[in-house]
NURODREN-978477 format. One record per residue (C-alpha): x, y, z. Coordinates in Angstrom, 2 decimals, always signed. Example, Ala and Ser with C-alpha at 12.3 -4.5 7.8 and 13.67 -1.06 7.14 Angstrom:
# NURODREN-978477
{{+12.30 -4.50 +7.80}} {{+13.67 -1.06 +7.14}} 
***
This chain:
# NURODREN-978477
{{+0.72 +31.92 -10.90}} {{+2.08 +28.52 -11.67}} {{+0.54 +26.04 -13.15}} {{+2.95 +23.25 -12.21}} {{+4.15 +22.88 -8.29}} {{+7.02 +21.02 -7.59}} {{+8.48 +19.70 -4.78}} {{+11.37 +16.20 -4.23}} {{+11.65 +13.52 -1.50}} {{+14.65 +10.65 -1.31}} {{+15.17 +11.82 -5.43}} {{+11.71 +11.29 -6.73}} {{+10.73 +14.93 -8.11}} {{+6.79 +15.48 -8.07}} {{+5.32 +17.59 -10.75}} {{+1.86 +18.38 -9.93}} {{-0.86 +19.98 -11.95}} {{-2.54 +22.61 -10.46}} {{-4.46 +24.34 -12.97}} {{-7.82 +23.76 -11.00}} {{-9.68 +26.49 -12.75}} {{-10.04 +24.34 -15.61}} {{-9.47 +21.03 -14.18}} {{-5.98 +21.06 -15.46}} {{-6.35 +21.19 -19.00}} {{-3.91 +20.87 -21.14}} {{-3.55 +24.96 -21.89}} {{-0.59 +26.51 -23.87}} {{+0.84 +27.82 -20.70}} {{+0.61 +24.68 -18.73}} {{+1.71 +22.49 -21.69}} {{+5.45 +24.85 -21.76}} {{+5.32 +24.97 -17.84}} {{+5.45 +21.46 -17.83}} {{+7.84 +20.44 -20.15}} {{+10.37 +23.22 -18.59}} {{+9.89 +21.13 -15.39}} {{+10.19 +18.05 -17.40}} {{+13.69 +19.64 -18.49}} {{+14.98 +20.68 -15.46}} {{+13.93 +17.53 -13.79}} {{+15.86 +15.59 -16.58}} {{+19.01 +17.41 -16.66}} {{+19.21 +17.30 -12.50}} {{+21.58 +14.69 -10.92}} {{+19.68 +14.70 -7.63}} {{+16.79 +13.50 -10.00}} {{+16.06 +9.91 -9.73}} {{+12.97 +9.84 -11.04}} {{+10.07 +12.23 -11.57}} {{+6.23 +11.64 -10.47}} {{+3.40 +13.48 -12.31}} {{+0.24 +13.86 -10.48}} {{-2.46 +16.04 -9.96}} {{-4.86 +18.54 -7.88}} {{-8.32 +18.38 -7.59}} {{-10.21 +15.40 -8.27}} {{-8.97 +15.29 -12.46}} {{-5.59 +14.28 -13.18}} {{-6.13 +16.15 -17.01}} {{-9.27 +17.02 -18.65}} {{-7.41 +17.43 -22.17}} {{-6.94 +20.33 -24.45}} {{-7.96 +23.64 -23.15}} {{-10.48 +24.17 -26.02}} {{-10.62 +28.11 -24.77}} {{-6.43 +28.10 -24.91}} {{-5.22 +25.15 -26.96}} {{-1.91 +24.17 -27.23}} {{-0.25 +24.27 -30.28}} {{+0.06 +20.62 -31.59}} {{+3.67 +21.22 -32.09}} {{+4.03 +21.94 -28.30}} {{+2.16 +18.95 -27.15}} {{+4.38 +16.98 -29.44}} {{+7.03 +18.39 -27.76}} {{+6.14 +17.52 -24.21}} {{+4.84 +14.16 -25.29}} {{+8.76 +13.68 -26.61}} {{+10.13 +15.20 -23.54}} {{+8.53 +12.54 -21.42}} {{+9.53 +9.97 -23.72}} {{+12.93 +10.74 -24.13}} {{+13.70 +11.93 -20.73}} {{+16.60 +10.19 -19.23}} {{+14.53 +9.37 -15.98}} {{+11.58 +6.92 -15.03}} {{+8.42 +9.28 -15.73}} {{+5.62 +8.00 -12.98}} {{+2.20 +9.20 -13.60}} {{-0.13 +9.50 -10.03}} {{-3.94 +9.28 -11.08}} {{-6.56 +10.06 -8.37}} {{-9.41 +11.04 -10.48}} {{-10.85 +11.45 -14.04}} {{-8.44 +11.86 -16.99}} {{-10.30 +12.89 -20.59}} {{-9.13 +13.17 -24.08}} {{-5.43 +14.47 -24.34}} {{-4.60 +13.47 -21.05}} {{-4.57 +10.43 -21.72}} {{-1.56 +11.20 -24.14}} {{+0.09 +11.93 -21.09}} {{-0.49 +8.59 -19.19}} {{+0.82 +6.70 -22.51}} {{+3.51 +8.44 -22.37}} {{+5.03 +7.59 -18.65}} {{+6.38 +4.56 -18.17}} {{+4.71 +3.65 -15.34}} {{+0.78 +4.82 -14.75}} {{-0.93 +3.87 -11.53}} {{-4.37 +5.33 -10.44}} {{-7.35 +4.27 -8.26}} {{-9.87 +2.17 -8.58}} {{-12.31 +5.85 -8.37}} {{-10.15 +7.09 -11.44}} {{-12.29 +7.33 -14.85}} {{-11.17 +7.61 -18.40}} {{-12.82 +8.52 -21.94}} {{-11.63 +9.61 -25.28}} {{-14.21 +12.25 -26.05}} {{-12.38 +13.61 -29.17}} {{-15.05 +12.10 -31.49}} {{-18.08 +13.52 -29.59}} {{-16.60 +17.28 -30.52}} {{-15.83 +16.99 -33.96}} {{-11.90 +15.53 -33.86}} {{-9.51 +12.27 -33.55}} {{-7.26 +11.78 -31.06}} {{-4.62 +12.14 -33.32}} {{-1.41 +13.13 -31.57}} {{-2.13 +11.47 -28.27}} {{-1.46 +8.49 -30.46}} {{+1.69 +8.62 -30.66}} {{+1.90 +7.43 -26.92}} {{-1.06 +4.98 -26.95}} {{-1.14 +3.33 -30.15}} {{+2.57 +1.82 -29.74}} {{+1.33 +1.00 -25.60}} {{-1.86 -0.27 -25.30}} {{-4.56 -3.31 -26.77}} {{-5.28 -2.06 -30.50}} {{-9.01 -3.89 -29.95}} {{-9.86 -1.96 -26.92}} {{-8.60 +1.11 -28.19}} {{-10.61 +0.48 -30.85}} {{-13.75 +0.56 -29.20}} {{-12.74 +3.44 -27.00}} {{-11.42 +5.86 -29.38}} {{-14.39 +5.13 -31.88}} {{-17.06 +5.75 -28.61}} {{-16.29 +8.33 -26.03}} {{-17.19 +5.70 -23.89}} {{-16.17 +5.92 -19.77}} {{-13.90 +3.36 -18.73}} {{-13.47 +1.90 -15.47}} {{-9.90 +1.67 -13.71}} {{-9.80 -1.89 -14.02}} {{-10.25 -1.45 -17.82}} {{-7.66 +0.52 -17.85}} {{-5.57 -1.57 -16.89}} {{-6.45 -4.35 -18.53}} {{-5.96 -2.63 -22.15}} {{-2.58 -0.82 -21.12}} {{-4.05 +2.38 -20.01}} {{-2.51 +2.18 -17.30}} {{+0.33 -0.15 -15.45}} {{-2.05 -0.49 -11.95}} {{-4.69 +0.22 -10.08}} {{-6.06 +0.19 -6.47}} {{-8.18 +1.32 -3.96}} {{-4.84 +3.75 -2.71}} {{-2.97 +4.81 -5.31}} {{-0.32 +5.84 -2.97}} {{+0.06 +2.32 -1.60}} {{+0.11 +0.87 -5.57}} {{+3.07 +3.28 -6.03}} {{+5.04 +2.27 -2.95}} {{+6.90 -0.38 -4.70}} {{+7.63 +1.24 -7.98}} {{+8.96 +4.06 -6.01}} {{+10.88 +1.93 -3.95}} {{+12.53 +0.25 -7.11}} {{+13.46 +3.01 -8.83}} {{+15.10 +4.76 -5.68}} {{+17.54 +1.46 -5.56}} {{+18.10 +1.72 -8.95}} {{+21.20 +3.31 -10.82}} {{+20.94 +6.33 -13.27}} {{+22.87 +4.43 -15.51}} {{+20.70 +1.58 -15.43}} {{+17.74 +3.12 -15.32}} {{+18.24 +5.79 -18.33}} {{+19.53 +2.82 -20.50}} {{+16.43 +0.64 -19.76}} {{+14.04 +3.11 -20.32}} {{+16.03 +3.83 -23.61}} {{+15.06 -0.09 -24.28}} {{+11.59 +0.42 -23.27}} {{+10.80 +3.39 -25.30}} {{+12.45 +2.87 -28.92}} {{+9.39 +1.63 -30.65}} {{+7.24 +4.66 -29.07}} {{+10.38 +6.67 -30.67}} {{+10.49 +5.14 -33.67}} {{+6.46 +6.29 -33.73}} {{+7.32 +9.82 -33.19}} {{+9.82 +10.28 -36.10}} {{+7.73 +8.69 -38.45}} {{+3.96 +9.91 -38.06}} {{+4.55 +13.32 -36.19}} {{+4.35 +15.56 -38.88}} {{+1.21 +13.96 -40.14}} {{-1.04 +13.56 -36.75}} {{+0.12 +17.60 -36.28}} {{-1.19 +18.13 -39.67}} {{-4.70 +16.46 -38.73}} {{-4.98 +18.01 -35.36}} {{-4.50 +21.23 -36.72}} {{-7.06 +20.36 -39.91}} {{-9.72 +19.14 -37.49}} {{-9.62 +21.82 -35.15}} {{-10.12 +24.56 -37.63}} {{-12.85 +22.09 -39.64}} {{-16.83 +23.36 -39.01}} {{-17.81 +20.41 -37.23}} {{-14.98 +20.73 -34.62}} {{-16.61 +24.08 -34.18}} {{-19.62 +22.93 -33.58}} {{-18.34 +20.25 -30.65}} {{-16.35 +22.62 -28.60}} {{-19.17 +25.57 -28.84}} {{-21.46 +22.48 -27.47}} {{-19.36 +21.07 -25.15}} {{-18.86 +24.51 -23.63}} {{-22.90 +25.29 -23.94}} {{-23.72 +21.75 -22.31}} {{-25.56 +20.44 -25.04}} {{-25.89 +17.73 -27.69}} {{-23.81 +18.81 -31.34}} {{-26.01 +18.96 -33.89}} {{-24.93 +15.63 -35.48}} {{-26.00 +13.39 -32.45}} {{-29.60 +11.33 -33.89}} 
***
């Protein structure tokens, strides 16, 4: 069954999660079903841009802690989305958590409701949100992201926004995207693939140099006792031991 449906209007290529069964969590299987769309979508002349979006009332929960990604392979599609050639839209209509957020940081344009909800709960299981950095840290407020990464606290839409989360918001996310579709629709693949190259060389840059290392500490945390402790919480619904 896929995990990714995909369909195209006037050269904008939706991707949509639809992994419901775990409110599309970023499992090994989705995470290489996705960048394989990510690829074909990229390499596609009838491709003008590509718009990620979601089932279900979560756009990504973040890592499948009973399937995890490898870190390698979420540094992969991270890249992919980066370095695609294409405008990467990202369509939120609901809650993103943790590594989904990686996502958002990584397309260039994120627009979502004003209903949408956010957290970084890597801290509250026993782990750092260490290679969804590589999007965010380059993107968004380092104060705000401060706070949030240190907290596990909810944010708001209009937070969101206003620390880089994400580009807009609204009460219709559909009507918030009308114009950036529009735009890129008029615009040229030449144009567009050499602005985005522009727009995405420090994030690059990022990626080259700290990789290895934030792979290196996912992988460490994830195997450490206390991350062992979070996720068999988490998926018992109650407090880790550490909480006072």
């Amino acid at each position: 069954m896929s995990l990714v449906a995909r369909a195209r209007e006037r050269g904008v290529e939706t991707l949509t999660l639809d992994s419901p069964h775990n409110r599309n969590a970023l499992s090994a299987a989705l995470v290489t079903e996705l960048t394989d769309a990510l690829t074909a979508a990229g390499e596609d002349t009838r491709v003008r841009a590509v718009l990620l979006t979601h089932t279900g009332n979560t756009f990504s929960a973040g890592a499948d802690l009973r399937d995890p990604p490898d870190p390698d392979a979420l540094v992969a599609l991270l890249r992919r989305i980066v370095e695609l050639p294409k405008p990467v839209v990202a369509r939120v209509d609901g809650h993103v958590r943790a590594g989904g957020l990686g996502l958002l940081g990584a397309c260039d344009v994120a627009a979502a409701s004003t209903a949408s909800t956010f957290a970084f709960t890597e801290v509250r299981i026993g782990v750092a949100p260490a290679v969804i950095s590589l999007t965010l840290l380059p993107r968004t407020d380092p104060r705000a992201l401060a706070r949030h990464y240190l907290t596990g606290e909810r944010l708001d839409a209009a937070e969101a926004t206003r620390t880089g989360l994400v580009t807009a918001a609204g009460d219709d996310v559909d009507a918030v995207l009308e114009p950036v579709l529009d735009g890129v629709r008029r615009a040229s693949p030449q144009g567009l693939a050499e602005t985005k190259r522009l727009l995405t060389a420090r994030v690059l840059e990022a990626f080259d140099r700290d990789a290895a290392q934030l792979t290196a500490l996912s992988a460490r945390l994830f195997a450490s006792p206390q991350a062992r402790e979070g996720m068999t919480a988490f998926l018992e619904r109650r407090d880790p031991q550490w909480v006072v």
